[in-house]
C-alpha positions in Angstrom: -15.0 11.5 -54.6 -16.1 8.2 -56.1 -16.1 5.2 -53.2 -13.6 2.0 -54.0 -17.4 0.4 -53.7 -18.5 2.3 -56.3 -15.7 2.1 -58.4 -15.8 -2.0 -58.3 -19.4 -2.4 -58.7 -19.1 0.0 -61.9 -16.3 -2.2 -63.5 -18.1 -5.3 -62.1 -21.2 -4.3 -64.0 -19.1 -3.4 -67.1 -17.5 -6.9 -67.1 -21.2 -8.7 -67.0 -22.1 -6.9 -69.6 -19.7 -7.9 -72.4 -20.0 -11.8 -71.1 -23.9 -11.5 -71.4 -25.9 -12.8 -74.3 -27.8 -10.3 -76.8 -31.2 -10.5 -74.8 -29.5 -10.4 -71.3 -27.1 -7.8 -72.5 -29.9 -5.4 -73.6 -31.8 -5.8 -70.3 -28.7 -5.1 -68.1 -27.9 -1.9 -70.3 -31.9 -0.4 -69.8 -31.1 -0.9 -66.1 -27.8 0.7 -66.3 -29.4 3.9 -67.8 -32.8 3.8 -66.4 -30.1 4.0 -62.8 -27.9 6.6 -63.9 -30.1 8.6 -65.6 -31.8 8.4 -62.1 -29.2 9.0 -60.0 -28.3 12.4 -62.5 -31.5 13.3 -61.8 -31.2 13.0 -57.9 -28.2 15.1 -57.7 -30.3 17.5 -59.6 -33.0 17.6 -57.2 -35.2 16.3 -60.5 -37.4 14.1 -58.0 -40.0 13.7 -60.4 -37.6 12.3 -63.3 -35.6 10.7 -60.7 -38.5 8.5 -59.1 -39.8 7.5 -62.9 -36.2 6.4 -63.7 -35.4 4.0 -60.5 -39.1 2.6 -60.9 -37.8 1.5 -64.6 -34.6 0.1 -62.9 -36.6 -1.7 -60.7 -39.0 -3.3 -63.9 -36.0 -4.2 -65.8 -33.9 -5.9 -62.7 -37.4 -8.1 -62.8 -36.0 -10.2 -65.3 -33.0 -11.1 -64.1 -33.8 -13.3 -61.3 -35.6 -13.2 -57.5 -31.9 -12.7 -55.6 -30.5 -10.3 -58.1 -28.2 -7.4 -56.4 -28.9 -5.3 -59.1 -32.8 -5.3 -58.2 -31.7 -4.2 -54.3 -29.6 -1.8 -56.2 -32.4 -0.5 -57.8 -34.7 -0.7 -54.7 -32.3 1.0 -52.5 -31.9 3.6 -54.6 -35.6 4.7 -54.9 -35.7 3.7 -50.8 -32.8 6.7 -50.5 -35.2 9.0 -52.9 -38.4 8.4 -50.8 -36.6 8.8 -47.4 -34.8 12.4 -48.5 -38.7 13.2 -49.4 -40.1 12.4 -46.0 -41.9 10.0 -47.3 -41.0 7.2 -44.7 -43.7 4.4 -45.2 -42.9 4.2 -49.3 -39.2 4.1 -48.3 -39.3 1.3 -45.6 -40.9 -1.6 -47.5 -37.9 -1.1 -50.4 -35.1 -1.0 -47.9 -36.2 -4.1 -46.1 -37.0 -6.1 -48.9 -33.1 -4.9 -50.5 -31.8 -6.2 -47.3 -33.7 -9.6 -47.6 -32.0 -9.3 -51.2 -28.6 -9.1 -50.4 -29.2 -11.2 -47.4 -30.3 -14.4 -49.7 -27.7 -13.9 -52.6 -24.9 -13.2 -50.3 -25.5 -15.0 -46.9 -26.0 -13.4 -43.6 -22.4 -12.9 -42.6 -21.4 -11.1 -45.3 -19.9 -7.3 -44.8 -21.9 -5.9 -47.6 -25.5 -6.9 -46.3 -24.2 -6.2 -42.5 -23.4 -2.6 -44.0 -27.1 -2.5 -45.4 -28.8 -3.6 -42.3 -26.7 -1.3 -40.7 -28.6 1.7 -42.3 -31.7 0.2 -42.3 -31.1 0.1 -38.5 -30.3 3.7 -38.2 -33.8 4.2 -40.6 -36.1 2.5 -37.7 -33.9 4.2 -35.3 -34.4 8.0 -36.4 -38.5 6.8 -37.0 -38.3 5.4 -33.0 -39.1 1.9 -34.6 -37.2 0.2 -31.6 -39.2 -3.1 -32.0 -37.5 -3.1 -35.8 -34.6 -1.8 -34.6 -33.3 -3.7 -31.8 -33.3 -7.4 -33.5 -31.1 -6.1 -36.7 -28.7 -4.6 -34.0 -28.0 -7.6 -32.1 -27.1 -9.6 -35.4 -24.8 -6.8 -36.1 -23.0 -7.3 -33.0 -22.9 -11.0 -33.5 -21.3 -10.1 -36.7 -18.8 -8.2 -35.3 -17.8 -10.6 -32.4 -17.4 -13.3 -35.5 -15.6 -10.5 -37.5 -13.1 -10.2 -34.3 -12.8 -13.6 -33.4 -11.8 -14.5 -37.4 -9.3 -11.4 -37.3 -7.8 -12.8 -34.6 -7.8 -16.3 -34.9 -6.0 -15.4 -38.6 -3.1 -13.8 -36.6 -2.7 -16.3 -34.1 -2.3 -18.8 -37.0 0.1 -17.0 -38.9 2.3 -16.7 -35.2 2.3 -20.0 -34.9 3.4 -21.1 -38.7 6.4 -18.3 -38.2 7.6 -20.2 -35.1 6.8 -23.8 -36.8 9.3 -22.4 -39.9 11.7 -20.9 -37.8 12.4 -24.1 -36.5 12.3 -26.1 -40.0 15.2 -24.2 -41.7 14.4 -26.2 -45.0 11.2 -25.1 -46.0 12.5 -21.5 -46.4 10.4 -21.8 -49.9 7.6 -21.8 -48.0 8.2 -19.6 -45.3 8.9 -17.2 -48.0 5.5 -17.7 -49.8 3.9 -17.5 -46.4 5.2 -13.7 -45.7 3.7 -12.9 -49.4 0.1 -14.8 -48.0 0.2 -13.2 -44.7 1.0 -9.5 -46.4 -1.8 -9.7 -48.7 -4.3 -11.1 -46.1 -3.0 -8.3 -43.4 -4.1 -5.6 -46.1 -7.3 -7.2 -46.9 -8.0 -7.7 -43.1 -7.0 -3.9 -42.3 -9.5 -2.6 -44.8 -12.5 -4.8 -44.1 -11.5 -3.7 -40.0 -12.0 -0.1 -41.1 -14.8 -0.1 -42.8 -16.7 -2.4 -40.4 -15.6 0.0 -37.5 -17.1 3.2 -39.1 -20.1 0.8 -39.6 -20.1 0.0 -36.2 -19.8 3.4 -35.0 -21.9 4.5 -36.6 -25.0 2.6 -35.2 -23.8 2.8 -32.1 -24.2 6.6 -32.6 -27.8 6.0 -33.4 -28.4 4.3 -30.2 -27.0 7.1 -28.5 -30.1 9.4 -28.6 -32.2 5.2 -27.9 -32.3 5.0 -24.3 -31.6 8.0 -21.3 -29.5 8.2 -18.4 -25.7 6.3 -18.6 -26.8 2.5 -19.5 -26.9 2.4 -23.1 -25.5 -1.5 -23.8 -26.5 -1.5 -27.5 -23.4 2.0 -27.9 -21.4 0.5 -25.3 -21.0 -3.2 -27.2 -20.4 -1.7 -30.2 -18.2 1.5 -29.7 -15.9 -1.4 -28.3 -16.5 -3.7 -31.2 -15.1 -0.9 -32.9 -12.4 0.3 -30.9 -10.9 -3.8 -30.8 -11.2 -4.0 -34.8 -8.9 -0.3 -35.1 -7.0 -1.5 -32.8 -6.2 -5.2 -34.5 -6.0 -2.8 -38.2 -4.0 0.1 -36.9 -0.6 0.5 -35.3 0.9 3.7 -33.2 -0.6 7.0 -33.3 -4.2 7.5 -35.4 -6.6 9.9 -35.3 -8.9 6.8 -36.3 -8.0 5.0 -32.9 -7.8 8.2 -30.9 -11.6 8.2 -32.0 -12.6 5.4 -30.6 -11.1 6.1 -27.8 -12.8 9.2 -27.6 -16.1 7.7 -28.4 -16.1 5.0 -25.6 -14.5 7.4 -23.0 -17.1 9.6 -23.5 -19.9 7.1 -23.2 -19.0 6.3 -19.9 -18.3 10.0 -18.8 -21.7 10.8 -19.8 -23.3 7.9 -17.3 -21.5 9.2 -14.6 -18.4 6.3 -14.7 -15.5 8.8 -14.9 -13.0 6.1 -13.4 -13.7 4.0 -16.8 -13.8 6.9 -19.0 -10.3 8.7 -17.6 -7.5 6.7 -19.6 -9.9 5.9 -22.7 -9.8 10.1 -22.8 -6.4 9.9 -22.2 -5.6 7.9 -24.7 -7.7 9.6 -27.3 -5.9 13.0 -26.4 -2.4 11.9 -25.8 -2.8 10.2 -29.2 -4.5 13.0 -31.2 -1.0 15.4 -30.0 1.3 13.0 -30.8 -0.1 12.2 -34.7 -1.6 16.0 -35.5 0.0 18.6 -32.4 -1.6 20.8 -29.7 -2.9 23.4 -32.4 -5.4 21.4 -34.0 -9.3 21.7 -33.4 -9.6 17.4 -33.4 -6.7 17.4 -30.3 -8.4 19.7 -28.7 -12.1 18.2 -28.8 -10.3 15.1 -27.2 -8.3 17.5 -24.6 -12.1 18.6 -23.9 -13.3 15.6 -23.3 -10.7 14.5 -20.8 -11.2 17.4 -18.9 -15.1 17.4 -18.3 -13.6 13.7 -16.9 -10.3 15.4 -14.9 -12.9 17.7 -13.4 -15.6 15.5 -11.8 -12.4 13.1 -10.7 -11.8 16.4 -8.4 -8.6 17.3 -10.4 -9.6 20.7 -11.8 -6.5 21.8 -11.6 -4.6 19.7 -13.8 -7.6 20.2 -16.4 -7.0 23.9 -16.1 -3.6 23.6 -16.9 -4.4 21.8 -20.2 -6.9 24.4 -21.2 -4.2 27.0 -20.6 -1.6 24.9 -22.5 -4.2 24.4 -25.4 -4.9 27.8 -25.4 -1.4 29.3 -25.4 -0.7 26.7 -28.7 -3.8 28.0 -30.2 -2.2 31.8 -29.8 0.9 31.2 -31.1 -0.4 28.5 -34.2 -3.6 31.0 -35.4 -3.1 34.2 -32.9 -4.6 35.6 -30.1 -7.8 36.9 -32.4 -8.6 32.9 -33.6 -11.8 31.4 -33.3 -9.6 28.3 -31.6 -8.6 30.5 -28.7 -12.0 31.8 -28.0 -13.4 28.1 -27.9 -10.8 27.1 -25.3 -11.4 30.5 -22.9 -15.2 29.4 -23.7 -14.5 25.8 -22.1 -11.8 27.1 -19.5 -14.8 29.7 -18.5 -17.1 26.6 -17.8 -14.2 24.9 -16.0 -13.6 27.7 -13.4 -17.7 28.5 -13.0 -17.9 25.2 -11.9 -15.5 26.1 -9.5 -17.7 29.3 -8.2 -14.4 31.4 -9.7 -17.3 33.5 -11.6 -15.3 36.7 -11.9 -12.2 35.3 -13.8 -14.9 33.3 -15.8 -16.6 36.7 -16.6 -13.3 37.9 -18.2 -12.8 34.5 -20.7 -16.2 34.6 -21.5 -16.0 38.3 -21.9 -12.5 38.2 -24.4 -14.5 35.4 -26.2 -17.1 37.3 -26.8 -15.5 40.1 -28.6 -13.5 37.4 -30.8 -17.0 35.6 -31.8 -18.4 39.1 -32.7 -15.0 40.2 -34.8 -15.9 36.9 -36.5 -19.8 36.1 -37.1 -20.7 39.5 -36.7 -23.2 40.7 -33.4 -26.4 39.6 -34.7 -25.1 36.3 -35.4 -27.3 33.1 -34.4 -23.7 32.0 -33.0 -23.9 34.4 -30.5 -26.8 33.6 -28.6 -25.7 31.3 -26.3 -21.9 33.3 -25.4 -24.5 36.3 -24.8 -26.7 34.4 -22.5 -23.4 32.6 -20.9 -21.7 35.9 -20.1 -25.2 37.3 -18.8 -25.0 34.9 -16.2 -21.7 35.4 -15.3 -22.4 39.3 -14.6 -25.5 38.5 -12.4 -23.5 35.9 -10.8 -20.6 39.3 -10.3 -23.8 41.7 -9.1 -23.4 43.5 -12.6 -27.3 43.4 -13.1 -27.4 46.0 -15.3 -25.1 44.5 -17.7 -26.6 41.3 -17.6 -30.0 43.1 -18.7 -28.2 44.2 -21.6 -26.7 40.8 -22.9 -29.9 38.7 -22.3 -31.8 41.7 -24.1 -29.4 41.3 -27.0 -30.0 37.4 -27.2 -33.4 37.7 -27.2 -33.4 40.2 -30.3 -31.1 37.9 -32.0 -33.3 35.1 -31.2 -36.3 36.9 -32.7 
């Protein structure tokens, strides 16, 4: 599917070129070829032909000017052709100097260059460049505290022109002409939330893997960021929202602070039901969730009850054979080991088992672990000999 970016940046491009002069014009058409016939070859894996074509690009967006987009376009571009190669240190150089690009022709505050620093984050990130790293994410939470403060600040200001006009009967002209302004800003505003949320997110994934043990402030900031800006975009149930729920909740359930995470997880379950029902595989990874939480709160029980009530949905949606089911007897078996009830955990893991096989097959890689889970179980039930069987049947699988 083409992106809305994509699509306006296509009919932008097509727009300059009919307003530019014969000289111009014949410059900005080599640079439109030399990119798609690059970006054809890419999708091709053509690598060689690719690489000769964005390097054209690149010579041609030259000539139009030091802060042209087009030339951090065309660097990008052969940045994403180097970085798919491995070849990291050819691929850095472009995507900083396309940032600096966009940066100068478009300001610092501006969601297209946040969304480009944003990746060029995630690229020092992934190459443990934390020194790079760091600085880039701390403007981009500075952007999004501006980003949240504007939202709201625009909404505050609308309130307060509604209550001014409520009272002024007269100017019902303008009151009307306001609810036009205020619709077509909401939708604006809603959009750029959206899109600056998933941005958000998804550097604040990135940092997940930055720094061990539960203190990770760079995710924390910014999985809220994110969560504040789908909440200002998006009203009642969404499996958007019930996301970043999700993601924050599980943040803190992963550094140990299960009071903070327990109504995020909530939410983000309660929420997921409501919009898409019990039955569905993104309901239930938020049902998970909340349970891990339920449990190390010392309420095993009620977490128990929701991986029976998830389970018995999943029966009756998909049947007693579905993959779904044998996930939730999977998770209900780690629930009630936990607990030291190994023999009833033996049984789930057991019945899973035998769906995973009906499914993937016996030798499949998928099988390893439910193999080596259910091995455990039996020693754990003084089945020894069974358990030799299993972990000899992982280990044949695993080669």
């Amino acid at each position: 599917m083409t992106s809305p970016r994509r699509i306006f940046f296509a009919l932008s491009l097509a727009a300059l070129l009919q307003s530019l002069p014969g000289p111009a014009l014949a410059g900005a058409a080599e640079w439109e070829k030399h990119t798609q016939t690059g970006a054809e070859a890419f999708r091709e894996n053509r690598f060689g032909e690719a690489e000769r074509a964005f390097q054209a690009s690149i010579t041609e967006a030259k000539s139009f000017g030091d802060n042209d987009l087009r030339m951090a376009t065309s660097l990008t571009n052969l940045g994403v052709l180097y970085n798919s190669r491995g070849q990291f240190e050819k691929a850095e150089p472009l995507f900083e100097k396309a940032v600096h690009i966009k940066q100068k022709a478009l300001g610092a505050f501006n969601t297209d260059v946040a969304d480009s620093a944003a990746r060029l984050c995630q690229f020092y990130l992934k190459r443990k460049k934390y020194e790079k790293a760091d600085p880039i994410c701390n403007k981009l939470i500075q952007f999004g505290d501006i980003q949240i403060r504007e939202f709201t600040d625009m909404e505050t200001s609308f309130k307060h022109l509604q209550n001014f006009y409520a009272h002024h009967r007269d100017l019902g002209r303008a009151k009307a002409l306001l609810s036009e302004v205020e619709k077509l800003t909401h939708e604006k505003s809603t959009n750029q939330c959206l899109e600056l949320a998933v941005m958000l997110d998804s550097v604040a994934e990135s940092y997940m893997t930055r720094r061990t043990g539960g203190d990770k402030p760079e995710s924390e900031k910014l999985f809220k960021q994110s969560l504040a800006l789908r909440e200002h975009a998006l009203s009642g149930n969404h499996l958007a929202l019930s996301q970043s729920y999700a993601n924050l909740g599980k943040l803190y359930a992963e550094g140990g602070r299960h009071a903070l995470a327990e109504p995020l997880l909530l939410k983000s379950f309660t929420m997921a039901k409501e919009t898409v029902g019990m039955a569905k595989p993104q309901t239930f990874q938020s049902l998970d969730a909340y349970a891990h939480t339920l449990s190390a709160l010392g309420r095993a029980g009620k977490a128990e009850s929701l991986y029976r009530e998830a389970r018995e949905a999943f029966a009756s949606a998909y049947g007693a054979g579905s993959s779904n089911v044998a996930d939730v007897d999977l998770s209900l078996a780690t629930l009630l080991e936990n607990r030291g009830q190994y023999q009833q955990a033996a049984t789930l893991v057991g019945e899973a088992m035998k769906i995973k096989e009906k499914i993937n097959g016996p030798n499949s890689a998928a099988m390893v672990s439910i193999l080596e889970k259910y091995a455990y179980l039996m020693n754990k039930t003084d089945r020894k000999k069974e358990a030799m069987k299993l972990q000899s049947r992982a280990n044949q699988i695993k080669g």
